[in-house]
C-alpha positions as CSV (number, residue, x, y, z in Angstrom):
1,X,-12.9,-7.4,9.0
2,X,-15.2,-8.5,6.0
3,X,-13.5,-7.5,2.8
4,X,-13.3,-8.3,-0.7
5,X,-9.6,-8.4,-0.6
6,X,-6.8,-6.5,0.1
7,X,-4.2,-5.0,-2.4
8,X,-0.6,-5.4,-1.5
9,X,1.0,-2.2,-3.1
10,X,4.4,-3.2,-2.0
11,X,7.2,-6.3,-3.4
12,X,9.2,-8.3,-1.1
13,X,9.5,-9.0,2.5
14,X,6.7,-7.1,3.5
15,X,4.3,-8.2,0.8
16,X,4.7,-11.6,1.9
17,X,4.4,-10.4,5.7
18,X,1.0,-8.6,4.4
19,X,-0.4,-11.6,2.5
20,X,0.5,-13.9,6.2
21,X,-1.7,-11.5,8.0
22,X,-3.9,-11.4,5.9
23,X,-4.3,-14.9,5.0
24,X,-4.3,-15.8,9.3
25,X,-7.9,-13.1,9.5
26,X,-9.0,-15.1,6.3
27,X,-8.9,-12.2,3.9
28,X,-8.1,-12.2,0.4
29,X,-4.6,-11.1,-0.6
30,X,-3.5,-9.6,-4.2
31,X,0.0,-8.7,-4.6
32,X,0.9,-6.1,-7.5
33,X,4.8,-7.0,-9.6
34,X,6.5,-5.1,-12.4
35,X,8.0,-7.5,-15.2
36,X,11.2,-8.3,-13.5
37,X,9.2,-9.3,-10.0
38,X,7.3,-11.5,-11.9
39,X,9.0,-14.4,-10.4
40,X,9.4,-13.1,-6.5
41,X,8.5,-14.9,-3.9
42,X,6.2,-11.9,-2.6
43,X,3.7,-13.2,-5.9
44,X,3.0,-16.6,-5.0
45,X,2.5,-15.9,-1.2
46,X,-0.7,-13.7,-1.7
47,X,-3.9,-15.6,-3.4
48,X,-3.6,-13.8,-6.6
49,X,-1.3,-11.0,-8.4
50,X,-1.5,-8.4,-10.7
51,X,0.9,-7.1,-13.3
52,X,1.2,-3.6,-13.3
53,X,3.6,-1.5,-15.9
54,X,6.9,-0.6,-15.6
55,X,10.1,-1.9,-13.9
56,X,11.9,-1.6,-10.9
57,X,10.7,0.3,-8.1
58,X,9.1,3.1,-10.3
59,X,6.3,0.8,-10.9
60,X,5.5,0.7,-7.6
61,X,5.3,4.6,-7.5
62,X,2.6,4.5,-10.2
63,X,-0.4,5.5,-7.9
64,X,-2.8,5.8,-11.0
65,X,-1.6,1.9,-12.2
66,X,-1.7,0.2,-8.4
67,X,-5.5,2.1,-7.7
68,X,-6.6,0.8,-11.4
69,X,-5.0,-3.2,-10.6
70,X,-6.9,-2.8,-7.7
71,X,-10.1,-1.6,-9.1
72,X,-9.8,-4.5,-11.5
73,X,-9.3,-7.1,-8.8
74,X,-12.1,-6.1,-6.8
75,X,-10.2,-5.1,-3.9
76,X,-11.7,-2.6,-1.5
77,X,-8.8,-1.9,0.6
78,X,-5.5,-1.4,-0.1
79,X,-2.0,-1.8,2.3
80,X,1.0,0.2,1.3
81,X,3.6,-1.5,3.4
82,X,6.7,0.5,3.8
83,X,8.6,3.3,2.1
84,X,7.2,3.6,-1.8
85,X,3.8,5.4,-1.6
86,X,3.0,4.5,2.6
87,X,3.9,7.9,3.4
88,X,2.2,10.0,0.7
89,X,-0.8,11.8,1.5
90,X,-2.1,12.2,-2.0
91,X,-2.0,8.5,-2.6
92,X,-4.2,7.9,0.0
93,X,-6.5,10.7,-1.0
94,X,-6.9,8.9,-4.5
95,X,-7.4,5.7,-2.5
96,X,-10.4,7.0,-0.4
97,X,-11.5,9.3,-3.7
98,X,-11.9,5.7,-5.3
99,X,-13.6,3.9,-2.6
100,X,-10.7,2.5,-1.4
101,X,-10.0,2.0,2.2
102,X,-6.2,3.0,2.7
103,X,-4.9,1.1,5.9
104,X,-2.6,3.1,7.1
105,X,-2.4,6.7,9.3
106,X,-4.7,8.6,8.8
107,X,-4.8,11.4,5.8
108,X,-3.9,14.3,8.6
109,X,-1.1,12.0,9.8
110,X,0.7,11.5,6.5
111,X,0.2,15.1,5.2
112,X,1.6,16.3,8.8
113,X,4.2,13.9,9.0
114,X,5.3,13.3,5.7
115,X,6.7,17.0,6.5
116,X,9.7,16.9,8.8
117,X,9.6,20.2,9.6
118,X,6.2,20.1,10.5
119,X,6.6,16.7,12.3
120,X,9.8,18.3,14.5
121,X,7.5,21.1,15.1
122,X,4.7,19.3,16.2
123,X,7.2,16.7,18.3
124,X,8.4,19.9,19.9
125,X,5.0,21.5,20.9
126,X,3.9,18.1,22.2
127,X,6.9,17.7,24.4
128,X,8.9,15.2,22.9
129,X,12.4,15.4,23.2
């Protein structure tokens, strides 16, 4: 993959996980931190970090603040680990409405699967127990 750099919008375990990978197919890793993360182990395992506002894990719910942090770092893809925004359609809509590539499932995935109803549904009509 030849990228600019990815954008970690996650904190934590995963983050560093991310920034690993990342690091191992020699891309460049930025990982995002609200004030009190500033310190976490997940921001001095990527190459660079970002502050973005806010506290706790509201800050990384901000889908307007993690696009512009990674708009500002030059990063042309963006991973949402787990939980947070990784399952929400419409953040990966403004990702890809910013030039951003979101890696993840797919647009349909999220917005079919990010409804259980529609996911039993469509477990069902497949044949899936």
């Amino acid at each position: 993959m030849n990228s600019k750099g990815i954008l970690i919008a996650n904190r934590g375990e995963i983050s560093i996980r991310i920034a690993r990978a990342a690091a191992e197919l020699g891309i460049r890793s930025i990982a995002i931190y609200s004030e009190d993360d500033k310190a976490s182990l997940h921001t001095k395992m990527a190459d660079d970090a970002i502050l973005i506002p806010g506290s706790g894990a509201t800050a990384y719910l901000d889908k307007n603040a993690i696009i512009l942090a990674a708009q500002e770092m030059g990063c042309d893809a963006l991973h949402p680990g787990y939980g947070f925004l990784s399952e929400r359609a419409d953040f990966a809509e403004h990702c890809e409405a910013s030039g951003i590539t979101f890696i993840g499932p797919s647009i349909e995935h999220l917005k079919l699967f990010g409804d259980k109803g529609e996911a039993r549904s469509a477990a069902i009509a497949a044949g899936v127990p």
